[in-house]
C-alpha positions in Angstrom: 0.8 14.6 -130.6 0.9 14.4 -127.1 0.3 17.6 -125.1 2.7 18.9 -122.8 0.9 17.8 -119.2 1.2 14.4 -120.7 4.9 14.5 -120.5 6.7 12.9 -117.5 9.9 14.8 -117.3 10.9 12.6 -113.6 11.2 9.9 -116.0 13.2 11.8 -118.8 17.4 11.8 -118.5 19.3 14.8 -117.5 20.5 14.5 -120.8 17.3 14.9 -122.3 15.9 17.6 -120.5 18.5 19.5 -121.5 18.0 18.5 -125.2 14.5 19.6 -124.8 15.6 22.6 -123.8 18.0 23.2 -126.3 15.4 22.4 -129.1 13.0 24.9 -126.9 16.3 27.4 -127.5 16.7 26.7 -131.4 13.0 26.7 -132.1 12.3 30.7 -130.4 15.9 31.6 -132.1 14.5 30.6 -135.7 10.5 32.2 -134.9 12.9 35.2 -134.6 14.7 34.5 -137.4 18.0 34.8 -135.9 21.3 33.2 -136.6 23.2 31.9 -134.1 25.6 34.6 -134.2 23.2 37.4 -134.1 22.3 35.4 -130.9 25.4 35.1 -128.9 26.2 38.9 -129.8 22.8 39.9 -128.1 23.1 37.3 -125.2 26.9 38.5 -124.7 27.9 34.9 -125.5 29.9 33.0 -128.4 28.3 31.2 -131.3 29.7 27.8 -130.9 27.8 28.5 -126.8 24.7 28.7 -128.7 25.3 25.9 -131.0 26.1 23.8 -127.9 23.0 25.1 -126.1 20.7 23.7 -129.0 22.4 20.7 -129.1 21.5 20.1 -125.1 25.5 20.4 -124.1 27.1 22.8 -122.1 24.3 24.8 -120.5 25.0 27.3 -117.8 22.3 29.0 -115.9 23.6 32.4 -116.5 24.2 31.3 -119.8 20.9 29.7 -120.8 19.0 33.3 -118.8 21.1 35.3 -121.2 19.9 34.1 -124.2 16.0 33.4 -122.8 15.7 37.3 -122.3 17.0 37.8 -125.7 14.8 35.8 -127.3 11.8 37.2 -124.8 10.9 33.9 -123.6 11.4 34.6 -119.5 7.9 33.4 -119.1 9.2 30.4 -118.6 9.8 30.8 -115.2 6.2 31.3 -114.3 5.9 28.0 -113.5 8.7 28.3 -111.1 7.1 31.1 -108.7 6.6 30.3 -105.2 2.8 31.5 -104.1 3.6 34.1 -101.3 1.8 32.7 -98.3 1.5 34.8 -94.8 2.5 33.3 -91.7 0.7 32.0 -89.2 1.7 35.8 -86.8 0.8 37.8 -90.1 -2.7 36.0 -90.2 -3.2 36.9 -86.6 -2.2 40.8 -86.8 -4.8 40.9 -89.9 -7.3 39.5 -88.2 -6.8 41.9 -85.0 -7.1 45.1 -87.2 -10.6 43.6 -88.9 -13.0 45.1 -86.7 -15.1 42.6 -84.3 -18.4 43.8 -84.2 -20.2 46.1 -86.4 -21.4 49.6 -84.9 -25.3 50.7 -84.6 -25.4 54.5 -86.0 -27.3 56.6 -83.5 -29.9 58.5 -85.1 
């Protein structure tokens, strides 16, 4: 089985991506043995939504975020995150406050 850095998702369709995503959906629903309708009730949405989602059709963001928090699989977005990175002027004021020299005591 191939592991999951091996998998070239530029190549993959928009059509598969999102039936990857889908299966991703289906496969955390079942761990959890939920139905699909116990599903939509918690995510707020209607069952043939979640049948659609696991099928890769119909996906809306708000849609698909709904039903990741229900199924407690937000970690997803980890990979998403943006490392915060100061600026170039925040650098400089640190660097300012750090002291320049170290003091002697005087005994």
């Amino acid at each position: 089985m191939a592991q999951l850095n091996d998998i070239d998702y530029n190549s993959m369709s928009d059509d598969k991506l999102a039936l990857l995503l889908g299966e991703f959906i289906k496969h955390h629903r079942i761990e959890r043995n939920l139905s699909q309708d116990e599903l939509a009730v918690a995510a707020g949405l209607s069952r043939p939504t979640i049948s659609l989602m696991e099928r890769g059709k119909s996906m809306s963001l708000n849609s698909i975020i709904r039903v990741l928090r229900v199924l407690d699989v937000l970690y997803v977005f980890d990979s998403l995150r943006v490392p915060q990175q100061l600026s170039p002027l925040e650098m400089l004021k640190i660097q300012e406050k750090q002291r320049k020299h170290s003091s002697h005591k005087k005994v």
